[in-house]
N, CA, C and O atoms as a GROMACS GRO file, in nm:
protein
  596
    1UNK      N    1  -1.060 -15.314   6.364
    1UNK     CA    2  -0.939 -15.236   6.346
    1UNK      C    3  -0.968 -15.121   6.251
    1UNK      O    4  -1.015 -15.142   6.139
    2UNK      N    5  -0.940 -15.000   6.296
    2UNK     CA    6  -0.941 -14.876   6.183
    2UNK      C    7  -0.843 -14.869   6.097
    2UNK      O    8  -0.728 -14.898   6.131
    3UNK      N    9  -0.878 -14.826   5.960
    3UNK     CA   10  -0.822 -14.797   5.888
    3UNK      C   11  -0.720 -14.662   5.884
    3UNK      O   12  -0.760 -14.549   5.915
    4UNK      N   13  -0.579 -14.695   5.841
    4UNK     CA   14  -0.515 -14.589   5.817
    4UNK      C   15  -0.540 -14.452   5.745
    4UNK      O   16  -0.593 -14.454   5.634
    5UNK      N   17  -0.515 -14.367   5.785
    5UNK     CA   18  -0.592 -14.239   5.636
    5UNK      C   19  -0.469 -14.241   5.562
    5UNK      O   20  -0.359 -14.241   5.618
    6UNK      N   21  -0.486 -14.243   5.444
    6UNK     CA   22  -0.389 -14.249   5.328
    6UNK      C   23  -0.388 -14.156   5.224
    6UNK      O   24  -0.503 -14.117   5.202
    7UNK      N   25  -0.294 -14.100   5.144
    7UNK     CA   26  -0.261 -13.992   5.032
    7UNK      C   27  -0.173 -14.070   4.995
    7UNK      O   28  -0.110 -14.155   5.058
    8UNK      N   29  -0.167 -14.027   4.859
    8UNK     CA   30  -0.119 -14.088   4.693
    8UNK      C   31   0.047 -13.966   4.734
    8UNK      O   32   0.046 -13.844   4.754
    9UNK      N   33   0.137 -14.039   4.735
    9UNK     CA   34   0.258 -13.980   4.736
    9UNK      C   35   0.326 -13.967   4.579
    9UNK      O   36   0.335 -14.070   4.512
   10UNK      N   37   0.358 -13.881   4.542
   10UNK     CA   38   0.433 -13.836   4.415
   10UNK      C   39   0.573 -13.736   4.436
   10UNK      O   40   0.586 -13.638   4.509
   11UNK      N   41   0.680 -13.807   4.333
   11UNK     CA   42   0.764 -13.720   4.337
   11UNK      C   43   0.810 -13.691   4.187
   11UNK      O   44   0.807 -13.778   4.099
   12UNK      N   45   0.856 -13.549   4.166
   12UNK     CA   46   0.918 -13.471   4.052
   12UNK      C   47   1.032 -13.464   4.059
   12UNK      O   48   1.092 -13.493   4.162
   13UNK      N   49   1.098 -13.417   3.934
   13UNK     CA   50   1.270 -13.421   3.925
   13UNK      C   51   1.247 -13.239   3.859
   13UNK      O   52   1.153 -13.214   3.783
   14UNK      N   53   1.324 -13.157   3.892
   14UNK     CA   54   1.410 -13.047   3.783
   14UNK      C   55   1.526 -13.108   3.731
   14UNK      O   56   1.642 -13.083   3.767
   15UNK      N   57   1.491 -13.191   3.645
   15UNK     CA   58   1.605 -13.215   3.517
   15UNK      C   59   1.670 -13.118   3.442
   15UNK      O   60   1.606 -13.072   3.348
   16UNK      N   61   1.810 -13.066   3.467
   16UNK     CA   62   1.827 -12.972   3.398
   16UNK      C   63   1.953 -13.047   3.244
   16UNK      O   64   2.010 -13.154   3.221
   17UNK      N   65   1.942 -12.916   3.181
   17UNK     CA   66   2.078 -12.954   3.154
   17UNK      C   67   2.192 -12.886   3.144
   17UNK      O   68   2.157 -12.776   3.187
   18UNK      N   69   2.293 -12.878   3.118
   18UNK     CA   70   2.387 -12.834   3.130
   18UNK      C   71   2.408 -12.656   3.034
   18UNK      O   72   2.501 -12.576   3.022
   19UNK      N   73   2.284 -12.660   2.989
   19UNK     CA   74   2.278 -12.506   2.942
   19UNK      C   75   2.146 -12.426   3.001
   19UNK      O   76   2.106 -12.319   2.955
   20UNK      N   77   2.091 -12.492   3.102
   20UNK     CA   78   2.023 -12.438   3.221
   20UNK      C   79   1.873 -12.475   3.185
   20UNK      O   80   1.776 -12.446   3.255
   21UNK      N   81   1.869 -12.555   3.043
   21UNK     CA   82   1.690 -12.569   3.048
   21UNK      C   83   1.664 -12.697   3.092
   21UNK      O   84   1.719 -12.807   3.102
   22UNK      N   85   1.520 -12.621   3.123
   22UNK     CA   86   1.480 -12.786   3.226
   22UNK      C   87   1.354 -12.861   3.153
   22UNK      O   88   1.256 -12.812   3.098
   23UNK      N   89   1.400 -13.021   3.175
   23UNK     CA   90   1.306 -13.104   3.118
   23UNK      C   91   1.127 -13.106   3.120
   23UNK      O   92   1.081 -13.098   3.234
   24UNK      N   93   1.059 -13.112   3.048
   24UNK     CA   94   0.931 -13.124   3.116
   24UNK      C   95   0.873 -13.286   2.982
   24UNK      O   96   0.923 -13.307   2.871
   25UNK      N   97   0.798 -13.340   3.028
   25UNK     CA   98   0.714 -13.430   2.935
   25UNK      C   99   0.570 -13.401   2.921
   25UNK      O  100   0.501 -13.315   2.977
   26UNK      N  101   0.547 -13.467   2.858
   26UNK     CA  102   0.373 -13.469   2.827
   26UNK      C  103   0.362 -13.637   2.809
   26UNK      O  104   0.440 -13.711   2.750
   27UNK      N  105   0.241 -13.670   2.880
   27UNK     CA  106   0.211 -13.797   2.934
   27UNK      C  107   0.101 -13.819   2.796
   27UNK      O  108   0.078 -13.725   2.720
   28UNK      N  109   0.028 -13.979   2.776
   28UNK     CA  110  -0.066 -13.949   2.706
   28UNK      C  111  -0.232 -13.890   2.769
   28UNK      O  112  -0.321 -13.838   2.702
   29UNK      N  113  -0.232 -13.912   2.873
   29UNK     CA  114  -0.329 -13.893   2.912
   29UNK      C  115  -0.338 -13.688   2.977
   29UNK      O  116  -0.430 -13.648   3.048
   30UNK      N  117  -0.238 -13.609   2.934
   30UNK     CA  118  -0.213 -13.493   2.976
   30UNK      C  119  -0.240 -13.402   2.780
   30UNK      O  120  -0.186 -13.440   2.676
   31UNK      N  121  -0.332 -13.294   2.796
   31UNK     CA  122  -0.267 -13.210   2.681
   31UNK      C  123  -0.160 -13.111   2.692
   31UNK      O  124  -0.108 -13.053   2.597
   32UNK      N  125  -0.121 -13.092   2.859
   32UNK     CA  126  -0.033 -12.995   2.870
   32UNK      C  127   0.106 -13.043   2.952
   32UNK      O  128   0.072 -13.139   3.022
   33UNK      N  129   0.268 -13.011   2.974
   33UNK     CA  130   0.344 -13.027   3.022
   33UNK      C  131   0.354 -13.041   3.194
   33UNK      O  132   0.317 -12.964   3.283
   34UNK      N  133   0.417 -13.170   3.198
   34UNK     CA  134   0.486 -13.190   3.349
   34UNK      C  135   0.608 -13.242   3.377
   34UNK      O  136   0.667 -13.327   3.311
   35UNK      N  137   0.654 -13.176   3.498
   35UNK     CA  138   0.781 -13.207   3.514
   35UNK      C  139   0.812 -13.383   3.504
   35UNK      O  140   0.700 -13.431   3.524
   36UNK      N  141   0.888 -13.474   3.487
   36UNK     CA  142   0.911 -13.594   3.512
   36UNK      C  143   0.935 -13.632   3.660
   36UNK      O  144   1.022 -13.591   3.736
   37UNK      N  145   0.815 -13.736   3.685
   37UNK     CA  146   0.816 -13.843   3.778
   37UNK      C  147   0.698 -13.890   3.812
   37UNK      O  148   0.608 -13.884   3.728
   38UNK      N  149   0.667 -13.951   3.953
   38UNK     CA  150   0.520 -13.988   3.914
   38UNK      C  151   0.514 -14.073   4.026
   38UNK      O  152   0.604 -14.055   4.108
   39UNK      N  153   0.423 -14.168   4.053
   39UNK     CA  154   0.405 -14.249   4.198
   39UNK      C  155   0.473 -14.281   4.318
   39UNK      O  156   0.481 -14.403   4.306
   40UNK      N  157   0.538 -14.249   4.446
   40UNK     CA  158   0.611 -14.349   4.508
   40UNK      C  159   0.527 -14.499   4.585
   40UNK      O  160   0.433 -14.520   4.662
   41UNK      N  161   0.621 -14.573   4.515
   41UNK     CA  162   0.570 -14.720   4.550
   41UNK      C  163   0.573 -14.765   4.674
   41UNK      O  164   0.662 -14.723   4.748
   42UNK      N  165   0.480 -14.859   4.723
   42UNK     CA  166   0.528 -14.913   4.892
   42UNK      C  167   0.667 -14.944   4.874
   42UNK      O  168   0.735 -14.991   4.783
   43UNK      N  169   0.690 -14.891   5.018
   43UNK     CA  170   0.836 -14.890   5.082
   43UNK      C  171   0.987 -14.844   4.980
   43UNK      O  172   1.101 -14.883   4.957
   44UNK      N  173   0.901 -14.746   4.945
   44UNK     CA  174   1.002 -14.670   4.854
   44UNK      C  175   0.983 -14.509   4.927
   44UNK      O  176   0.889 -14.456   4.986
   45UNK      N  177   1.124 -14.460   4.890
   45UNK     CA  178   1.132 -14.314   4.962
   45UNK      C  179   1.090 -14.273   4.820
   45UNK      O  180   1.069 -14.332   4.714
   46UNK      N  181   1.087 -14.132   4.866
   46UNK     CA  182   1.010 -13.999   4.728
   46UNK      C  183   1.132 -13.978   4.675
   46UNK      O  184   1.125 -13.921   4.567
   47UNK      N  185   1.284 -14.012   4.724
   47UNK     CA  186   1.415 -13.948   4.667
   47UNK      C  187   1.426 -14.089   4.536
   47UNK      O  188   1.432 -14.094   4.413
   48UNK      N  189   1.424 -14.169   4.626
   48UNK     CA  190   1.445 -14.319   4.543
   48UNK      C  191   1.336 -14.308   4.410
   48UNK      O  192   1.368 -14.322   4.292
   49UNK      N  193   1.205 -14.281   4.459
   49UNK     CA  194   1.121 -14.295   4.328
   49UNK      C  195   1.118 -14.154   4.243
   49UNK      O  196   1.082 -14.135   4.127
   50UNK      N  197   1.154 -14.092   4.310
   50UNK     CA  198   1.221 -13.957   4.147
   50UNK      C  199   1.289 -14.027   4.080
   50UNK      O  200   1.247 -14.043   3.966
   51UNK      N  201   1.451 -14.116   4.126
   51UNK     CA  202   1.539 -14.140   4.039
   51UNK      C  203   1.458 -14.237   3.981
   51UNK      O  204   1.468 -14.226   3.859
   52UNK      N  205   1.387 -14.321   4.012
   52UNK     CA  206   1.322 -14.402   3.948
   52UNK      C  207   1.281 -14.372   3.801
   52UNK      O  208   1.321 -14.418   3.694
   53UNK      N  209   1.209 -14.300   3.826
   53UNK     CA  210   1.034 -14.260   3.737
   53UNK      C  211   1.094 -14.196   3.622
   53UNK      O  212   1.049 -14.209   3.508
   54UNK      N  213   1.244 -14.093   3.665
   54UNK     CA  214   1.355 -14.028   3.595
   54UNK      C  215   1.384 -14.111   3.448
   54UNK      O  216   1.375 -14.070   3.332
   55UNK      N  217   1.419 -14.233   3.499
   55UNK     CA  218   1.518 -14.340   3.452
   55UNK      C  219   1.417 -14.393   3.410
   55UNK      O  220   1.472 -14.490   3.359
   56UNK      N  221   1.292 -14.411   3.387
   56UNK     CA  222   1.206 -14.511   3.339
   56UNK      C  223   1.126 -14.414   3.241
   56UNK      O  224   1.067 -14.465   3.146
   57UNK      N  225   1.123 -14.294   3.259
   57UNK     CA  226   1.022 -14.204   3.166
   57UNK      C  227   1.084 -14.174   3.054
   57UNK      O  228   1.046 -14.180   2.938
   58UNK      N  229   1.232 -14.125   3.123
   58UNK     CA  230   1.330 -14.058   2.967
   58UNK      C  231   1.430 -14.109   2.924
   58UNK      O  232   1.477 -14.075   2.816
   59UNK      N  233   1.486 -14.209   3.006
   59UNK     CA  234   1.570 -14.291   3.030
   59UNK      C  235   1.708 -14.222   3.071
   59UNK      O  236   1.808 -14.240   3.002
   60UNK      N  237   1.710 -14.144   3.186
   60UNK     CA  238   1.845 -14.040   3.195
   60UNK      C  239   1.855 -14.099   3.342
   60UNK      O  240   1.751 -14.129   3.400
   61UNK      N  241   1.981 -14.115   3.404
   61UNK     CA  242   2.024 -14.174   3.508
   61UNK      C  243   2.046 -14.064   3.590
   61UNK      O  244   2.165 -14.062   3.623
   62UNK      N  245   1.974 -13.958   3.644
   62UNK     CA  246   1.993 -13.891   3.722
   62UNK      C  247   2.046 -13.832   3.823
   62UNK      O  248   1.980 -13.875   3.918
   63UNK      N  249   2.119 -13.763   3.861
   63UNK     CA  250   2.212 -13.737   3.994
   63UNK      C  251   2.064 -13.674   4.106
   63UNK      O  252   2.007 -13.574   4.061
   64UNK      N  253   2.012 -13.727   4.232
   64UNK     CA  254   1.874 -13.671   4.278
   64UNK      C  255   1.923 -13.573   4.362
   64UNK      O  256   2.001 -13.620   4.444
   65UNK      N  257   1.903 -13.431   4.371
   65UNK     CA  258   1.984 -13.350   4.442
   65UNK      C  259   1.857 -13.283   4.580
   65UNK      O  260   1.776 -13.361   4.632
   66UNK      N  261   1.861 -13.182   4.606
   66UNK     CA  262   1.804 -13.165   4.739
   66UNK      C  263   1.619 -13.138   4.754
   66UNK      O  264   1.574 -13.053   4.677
   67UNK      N  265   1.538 -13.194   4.830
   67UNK     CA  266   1.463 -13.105   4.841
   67UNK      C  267   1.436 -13.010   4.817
   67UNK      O  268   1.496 -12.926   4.884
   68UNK      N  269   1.338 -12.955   4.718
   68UNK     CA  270   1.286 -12.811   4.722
   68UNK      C  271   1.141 -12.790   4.738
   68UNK      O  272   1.104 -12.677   4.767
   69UNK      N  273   1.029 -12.914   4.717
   69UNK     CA  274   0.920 -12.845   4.782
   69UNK      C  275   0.806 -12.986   4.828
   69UNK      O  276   0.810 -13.105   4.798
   70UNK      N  277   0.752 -12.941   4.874
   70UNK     CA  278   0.645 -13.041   4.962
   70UNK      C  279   0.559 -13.003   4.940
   70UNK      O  280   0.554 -12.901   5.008
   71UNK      N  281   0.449 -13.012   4.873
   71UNK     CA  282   0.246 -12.979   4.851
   71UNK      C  283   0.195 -13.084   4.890
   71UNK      O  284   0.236 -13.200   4.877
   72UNK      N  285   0.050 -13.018   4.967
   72UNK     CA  286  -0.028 -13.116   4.944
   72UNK      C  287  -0.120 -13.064   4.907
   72UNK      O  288  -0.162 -12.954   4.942
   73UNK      N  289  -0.172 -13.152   4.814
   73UNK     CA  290  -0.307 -13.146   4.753
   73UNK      C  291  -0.416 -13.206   4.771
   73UNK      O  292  -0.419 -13.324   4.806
   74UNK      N  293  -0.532 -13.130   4.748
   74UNK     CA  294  -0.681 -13.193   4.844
   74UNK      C  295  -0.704 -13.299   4.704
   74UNK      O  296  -0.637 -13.282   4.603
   75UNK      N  297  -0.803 -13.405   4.715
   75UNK     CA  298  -0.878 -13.464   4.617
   75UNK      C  299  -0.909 -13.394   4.556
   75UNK      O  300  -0.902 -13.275   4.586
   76UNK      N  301  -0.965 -13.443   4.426
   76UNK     CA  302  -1.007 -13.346   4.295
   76UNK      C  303  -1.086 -13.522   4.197
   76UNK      O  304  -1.030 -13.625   4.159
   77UNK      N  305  -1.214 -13.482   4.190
   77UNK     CA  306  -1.279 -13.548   4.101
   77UNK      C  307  -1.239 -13.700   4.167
   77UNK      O  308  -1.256 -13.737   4.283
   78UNK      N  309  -1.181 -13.776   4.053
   78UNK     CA  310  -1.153 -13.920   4.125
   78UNK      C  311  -1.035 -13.965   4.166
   78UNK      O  312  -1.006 -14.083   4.188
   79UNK      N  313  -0.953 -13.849   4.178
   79UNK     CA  314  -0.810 -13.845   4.290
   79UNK      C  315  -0.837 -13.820   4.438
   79UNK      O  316  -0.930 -13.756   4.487
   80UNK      N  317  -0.728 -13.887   4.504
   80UNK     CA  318  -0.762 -13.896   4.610
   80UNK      C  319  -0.630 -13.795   4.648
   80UNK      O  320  -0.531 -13.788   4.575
   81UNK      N  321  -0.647 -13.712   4.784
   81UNK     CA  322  -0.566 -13.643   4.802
   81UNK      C  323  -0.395 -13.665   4.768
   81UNK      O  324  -0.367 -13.778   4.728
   82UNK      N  325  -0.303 -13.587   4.779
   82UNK     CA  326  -0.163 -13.643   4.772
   82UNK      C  327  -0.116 -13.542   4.814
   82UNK      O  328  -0.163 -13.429   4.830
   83UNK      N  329   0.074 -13.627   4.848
   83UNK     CA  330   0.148 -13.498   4.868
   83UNK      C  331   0.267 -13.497   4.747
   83UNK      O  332   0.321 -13.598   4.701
   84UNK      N  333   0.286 -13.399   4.718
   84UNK     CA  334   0.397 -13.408   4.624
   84UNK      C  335   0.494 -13.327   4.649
   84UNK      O  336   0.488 -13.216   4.702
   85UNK      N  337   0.648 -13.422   4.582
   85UNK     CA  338   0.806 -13.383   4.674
   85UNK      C  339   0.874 -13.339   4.473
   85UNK      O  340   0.853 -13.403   4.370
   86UNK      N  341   0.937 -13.236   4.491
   86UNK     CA  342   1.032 -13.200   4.360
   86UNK      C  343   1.123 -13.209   4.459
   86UNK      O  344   1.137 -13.189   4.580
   87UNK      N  345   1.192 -13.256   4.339
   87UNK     CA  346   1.364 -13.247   4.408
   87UNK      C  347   1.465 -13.185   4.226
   87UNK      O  348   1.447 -13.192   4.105
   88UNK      N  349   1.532 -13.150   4.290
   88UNK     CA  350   1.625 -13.071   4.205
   88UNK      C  351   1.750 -13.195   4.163
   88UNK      O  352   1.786 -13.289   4.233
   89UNK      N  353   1.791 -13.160   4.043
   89UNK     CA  354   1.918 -13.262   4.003
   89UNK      C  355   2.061 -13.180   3.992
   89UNK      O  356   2.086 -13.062   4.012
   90UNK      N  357   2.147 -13.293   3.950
   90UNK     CA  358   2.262 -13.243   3.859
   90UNK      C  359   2.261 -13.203   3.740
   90UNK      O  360   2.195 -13.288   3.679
   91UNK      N  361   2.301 -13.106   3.653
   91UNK     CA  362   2.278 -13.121   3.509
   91UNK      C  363   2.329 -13.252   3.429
   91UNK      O  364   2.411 -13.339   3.457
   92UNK      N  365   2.235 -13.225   3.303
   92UNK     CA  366   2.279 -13.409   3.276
   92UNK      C  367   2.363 -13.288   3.139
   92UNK      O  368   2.338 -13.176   3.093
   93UNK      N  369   2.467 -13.392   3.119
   93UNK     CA  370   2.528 -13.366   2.956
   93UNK      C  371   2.438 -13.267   2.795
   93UNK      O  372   2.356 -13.324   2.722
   94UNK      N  373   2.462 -13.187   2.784
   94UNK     CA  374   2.398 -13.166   2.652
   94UNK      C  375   2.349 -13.312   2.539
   94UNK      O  376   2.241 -13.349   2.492
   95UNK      N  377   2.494 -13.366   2.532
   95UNK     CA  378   2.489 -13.471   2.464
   95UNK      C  379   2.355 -13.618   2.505
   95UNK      O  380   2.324 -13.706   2.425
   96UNK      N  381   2.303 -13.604   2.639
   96UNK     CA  382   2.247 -13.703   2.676
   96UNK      C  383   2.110 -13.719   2.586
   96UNK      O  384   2.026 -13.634   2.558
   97UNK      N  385   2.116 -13.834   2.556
   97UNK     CA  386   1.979 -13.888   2.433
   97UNK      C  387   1.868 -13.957   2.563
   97UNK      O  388   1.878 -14.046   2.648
   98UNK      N  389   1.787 -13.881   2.528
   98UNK     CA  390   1.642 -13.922   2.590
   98UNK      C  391   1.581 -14.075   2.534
   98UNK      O  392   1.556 -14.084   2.413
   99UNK      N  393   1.564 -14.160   2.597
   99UNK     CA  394   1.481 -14.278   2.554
   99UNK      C  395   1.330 -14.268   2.611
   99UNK      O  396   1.321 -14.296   2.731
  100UNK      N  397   1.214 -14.234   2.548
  100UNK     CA  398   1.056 -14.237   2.607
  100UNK      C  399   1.013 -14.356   2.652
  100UNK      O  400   1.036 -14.442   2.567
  101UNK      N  401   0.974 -14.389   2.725
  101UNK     CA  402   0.872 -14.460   2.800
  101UNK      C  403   0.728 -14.457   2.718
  101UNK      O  404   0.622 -14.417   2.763
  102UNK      N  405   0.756 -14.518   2.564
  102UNK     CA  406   0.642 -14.493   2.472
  102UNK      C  407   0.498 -14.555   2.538
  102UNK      O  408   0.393 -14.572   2.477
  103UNK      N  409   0.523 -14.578   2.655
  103UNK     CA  410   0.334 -14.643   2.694
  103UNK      C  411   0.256 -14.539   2.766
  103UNK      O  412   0.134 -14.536   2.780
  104UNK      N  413   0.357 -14.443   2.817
  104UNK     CA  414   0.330 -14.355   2.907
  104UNK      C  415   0.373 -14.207   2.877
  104UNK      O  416   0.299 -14.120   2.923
  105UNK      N  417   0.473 -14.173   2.813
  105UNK     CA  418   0.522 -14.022   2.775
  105UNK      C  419   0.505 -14.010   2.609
  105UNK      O  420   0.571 -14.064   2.521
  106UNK      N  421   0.404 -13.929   2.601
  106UNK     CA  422   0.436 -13.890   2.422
  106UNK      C  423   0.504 -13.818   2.358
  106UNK      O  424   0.526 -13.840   2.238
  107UNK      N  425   0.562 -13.697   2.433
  107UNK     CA  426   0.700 -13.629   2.397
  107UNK      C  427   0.785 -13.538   2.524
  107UNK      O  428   0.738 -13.510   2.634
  108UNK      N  429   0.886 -13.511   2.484
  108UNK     CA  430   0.969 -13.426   2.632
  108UNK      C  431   1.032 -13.339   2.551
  108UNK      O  432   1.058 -13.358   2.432
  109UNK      N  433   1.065 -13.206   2.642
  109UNK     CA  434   1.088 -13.079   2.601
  109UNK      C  435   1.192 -13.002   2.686
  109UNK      O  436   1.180 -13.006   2.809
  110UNK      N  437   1.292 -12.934   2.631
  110UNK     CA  438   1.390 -12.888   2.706
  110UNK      C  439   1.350 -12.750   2.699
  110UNK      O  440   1.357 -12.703   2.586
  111UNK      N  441   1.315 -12.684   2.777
  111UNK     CA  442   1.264 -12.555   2.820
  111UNK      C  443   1.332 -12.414   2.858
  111UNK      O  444   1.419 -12.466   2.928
  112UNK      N  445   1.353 -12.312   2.864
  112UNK     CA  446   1.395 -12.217   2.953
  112UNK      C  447   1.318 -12.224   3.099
  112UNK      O  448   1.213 -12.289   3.094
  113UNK      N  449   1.337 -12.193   3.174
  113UNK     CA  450   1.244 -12.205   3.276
  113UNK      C  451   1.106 -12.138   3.298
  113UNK      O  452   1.009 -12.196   3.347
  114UNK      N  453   1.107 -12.005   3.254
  114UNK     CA  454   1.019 -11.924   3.229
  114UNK      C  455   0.899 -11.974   3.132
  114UNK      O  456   0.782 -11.939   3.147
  115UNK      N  457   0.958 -12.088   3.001
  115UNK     CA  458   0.865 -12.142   2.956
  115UNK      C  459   0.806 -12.226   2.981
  115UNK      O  460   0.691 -12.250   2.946
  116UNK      N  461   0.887 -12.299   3.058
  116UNK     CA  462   0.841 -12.453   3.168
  116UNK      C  463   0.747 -12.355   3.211
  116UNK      O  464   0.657 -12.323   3.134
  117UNK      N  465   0.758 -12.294   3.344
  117UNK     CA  466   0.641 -12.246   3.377
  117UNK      C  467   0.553 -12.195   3.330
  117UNK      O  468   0.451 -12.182   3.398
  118UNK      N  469   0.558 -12.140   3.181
  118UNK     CA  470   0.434 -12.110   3.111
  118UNK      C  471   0.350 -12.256   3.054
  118UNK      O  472   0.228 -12.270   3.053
  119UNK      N  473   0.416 -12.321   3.025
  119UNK     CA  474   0.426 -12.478   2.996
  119UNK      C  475   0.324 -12.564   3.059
  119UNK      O  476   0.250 -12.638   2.996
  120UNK      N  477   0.325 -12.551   3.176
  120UNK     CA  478   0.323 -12.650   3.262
  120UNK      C  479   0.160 -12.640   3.308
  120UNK      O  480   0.092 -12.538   3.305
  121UNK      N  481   0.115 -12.785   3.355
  121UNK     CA  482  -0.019 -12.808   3.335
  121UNK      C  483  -0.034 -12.706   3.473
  121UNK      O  484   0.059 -12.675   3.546
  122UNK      N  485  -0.187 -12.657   3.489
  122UNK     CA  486  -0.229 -12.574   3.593
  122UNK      C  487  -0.216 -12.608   3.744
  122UNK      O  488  -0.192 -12.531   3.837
  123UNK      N  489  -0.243 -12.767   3.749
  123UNK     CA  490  -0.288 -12.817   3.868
  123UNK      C  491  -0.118 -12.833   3.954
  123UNK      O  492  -0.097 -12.852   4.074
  124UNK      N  493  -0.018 -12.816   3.844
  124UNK     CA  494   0.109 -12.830   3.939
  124UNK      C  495   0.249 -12.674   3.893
  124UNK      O  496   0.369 -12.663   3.918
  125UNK      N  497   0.152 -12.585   3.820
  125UNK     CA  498   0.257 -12.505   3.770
  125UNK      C  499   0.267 -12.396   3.912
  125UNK      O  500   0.378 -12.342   3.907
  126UNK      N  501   0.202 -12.356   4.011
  126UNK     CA  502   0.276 -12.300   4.151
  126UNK      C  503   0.365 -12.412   4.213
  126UNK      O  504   0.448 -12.359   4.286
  127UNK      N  505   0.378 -12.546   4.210
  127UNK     CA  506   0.475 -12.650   4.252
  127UNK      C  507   0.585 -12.577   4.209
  127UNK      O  508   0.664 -12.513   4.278
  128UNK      N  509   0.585 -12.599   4.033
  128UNK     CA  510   0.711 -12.570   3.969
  128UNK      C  511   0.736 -12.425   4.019
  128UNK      O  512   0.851 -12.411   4.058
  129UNK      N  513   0.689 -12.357   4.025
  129UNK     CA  514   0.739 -12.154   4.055
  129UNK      C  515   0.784 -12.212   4.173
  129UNK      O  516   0.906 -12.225   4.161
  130UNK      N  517   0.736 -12.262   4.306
  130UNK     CA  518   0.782 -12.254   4.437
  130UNK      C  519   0.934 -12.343   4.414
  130UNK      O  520   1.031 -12.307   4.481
  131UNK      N  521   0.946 -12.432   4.339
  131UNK     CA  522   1.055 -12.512   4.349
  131UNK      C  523   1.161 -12.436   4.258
  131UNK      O  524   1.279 -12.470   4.250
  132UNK      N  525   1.127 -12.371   4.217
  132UNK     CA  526   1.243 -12.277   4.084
  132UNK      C  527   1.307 -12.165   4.205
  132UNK      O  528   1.425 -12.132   4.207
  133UNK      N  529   1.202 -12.117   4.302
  133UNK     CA  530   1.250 -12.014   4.397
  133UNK      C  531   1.349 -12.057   4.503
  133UNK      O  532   1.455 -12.008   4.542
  134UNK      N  533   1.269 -12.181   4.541
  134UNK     CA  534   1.366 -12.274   4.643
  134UNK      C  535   1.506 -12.297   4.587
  134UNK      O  536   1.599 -12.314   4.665
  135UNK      N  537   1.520 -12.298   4.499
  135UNK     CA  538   1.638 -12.360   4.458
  135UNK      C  539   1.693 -12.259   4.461
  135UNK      O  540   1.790 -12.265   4.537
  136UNK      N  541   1.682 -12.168   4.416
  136UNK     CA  542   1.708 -11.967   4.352
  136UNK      C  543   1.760 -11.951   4.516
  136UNK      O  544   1.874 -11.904   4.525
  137UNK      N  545   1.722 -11.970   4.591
  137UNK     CA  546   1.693 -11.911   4.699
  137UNK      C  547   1.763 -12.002   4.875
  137UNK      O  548   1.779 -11.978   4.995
  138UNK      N  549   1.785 -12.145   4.742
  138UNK     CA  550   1.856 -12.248   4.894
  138UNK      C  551   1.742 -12.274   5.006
  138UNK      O  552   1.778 -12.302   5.120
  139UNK      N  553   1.590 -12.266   4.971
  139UNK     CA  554   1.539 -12.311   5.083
  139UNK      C  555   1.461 -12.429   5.008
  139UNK      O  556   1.481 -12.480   4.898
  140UNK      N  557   1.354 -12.456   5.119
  140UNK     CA  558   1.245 -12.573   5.083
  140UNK      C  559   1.079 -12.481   5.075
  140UNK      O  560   1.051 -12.388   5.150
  141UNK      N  561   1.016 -12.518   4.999
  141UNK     CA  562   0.912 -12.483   5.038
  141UNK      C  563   0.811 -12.587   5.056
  141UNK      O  564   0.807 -12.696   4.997
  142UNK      N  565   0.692 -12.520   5.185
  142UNK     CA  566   0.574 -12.624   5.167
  142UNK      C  567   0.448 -12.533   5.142
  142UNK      O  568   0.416 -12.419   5.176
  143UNK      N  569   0.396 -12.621   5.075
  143UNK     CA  570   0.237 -12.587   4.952
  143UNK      C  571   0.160 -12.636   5.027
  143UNK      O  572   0.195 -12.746   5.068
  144UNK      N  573   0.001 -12.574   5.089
  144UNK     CA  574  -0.072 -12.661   5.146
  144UNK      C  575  -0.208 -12.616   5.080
  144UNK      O  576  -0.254 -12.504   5.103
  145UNK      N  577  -0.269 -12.700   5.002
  145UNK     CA  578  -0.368 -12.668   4.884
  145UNK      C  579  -0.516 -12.587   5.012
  145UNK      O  580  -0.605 -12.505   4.988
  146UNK      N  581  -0.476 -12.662   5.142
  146UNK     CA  582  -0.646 -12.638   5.256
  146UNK      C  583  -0.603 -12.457   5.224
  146UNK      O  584  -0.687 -12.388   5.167
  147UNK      N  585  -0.493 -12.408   5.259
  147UNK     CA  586  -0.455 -12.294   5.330
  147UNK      C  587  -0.512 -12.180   5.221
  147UNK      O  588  -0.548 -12.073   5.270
  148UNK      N  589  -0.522 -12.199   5.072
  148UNK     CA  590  -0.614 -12.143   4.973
  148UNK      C  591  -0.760 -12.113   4.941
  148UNK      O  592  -0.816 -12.049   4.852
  149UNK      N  593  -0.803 -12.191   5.060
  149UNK     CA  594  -0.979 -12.186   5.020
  149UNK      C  595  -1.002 -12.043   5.112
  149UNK      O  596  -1.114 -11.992   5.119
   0.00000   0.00000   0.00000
């Protein structure tokens, strides 16, 4: 019997808040900023494991709002290819208190957007620009890392 071909599925949140800046964290294993979320698990959708990863990284109960972008990315070193889904939220409250996921996030940052994207680690900061436009803009976009070489 052959084996299935398989990619590492990941999904992101635009956490905003209610005065328009958006969340980003820093993981321990990262020196630079990413949006929040992170694996989808077997038999989990990419919408389900945003709210997930949401709720487990910062501890904010998320409203998961629409599609805005789809990448895929080739392997790199000892990753194996993936595709990755942002999805856009509701704003959460000014007032909402962040709880860390101290095994996994070492701090989170409420951003302008412009600085998120200055922010944001290399390997996913065109994700974040394409998903800031999508939203700007009411569409979806798809990223296809082959279509760059």
């Amino acid at each position: 019997m052959s084996e299935w071909p398989s990619h590492l599925l990941a999904s992101g949140v635009l956490v905003w808040d209610e005065s328009g800046q958006l969340l980003l964290v820093q993981t321990h294993n990262r020196s630079s900023l990413i949006l929040p979320g992170g694996l989808v698990e077997a038999d989990e959708s990419p919408a389900v494991a945003a709210h997930r990863e949401v709720l487990e990284e910062v501890g904010l109960d998320v409203s998961i709002g629409r599609l805005l972008v789809v990448q895929y990315l080739d392997g790199e070193d000892e990753r194996p290819s993936s595709v990755q889904f942002v999805f856009d939220s509701r704003p959460v409250p000014l007032t909402s208190a962040l709880r860390l996921q101290v095994e996994e996030i070492a701090s989170a940052h409420w951003l302008e957007p412009d600085e998120a994207v200055a922010a944001h680690g290399v390997r996913g900061r065109t994700r974040l620009i394409a998903a800031l436009a999508a939203r700007a803009g009411e569409t979806v976009s798809f990223l296809d890392s082959t279509r760059t070489r």
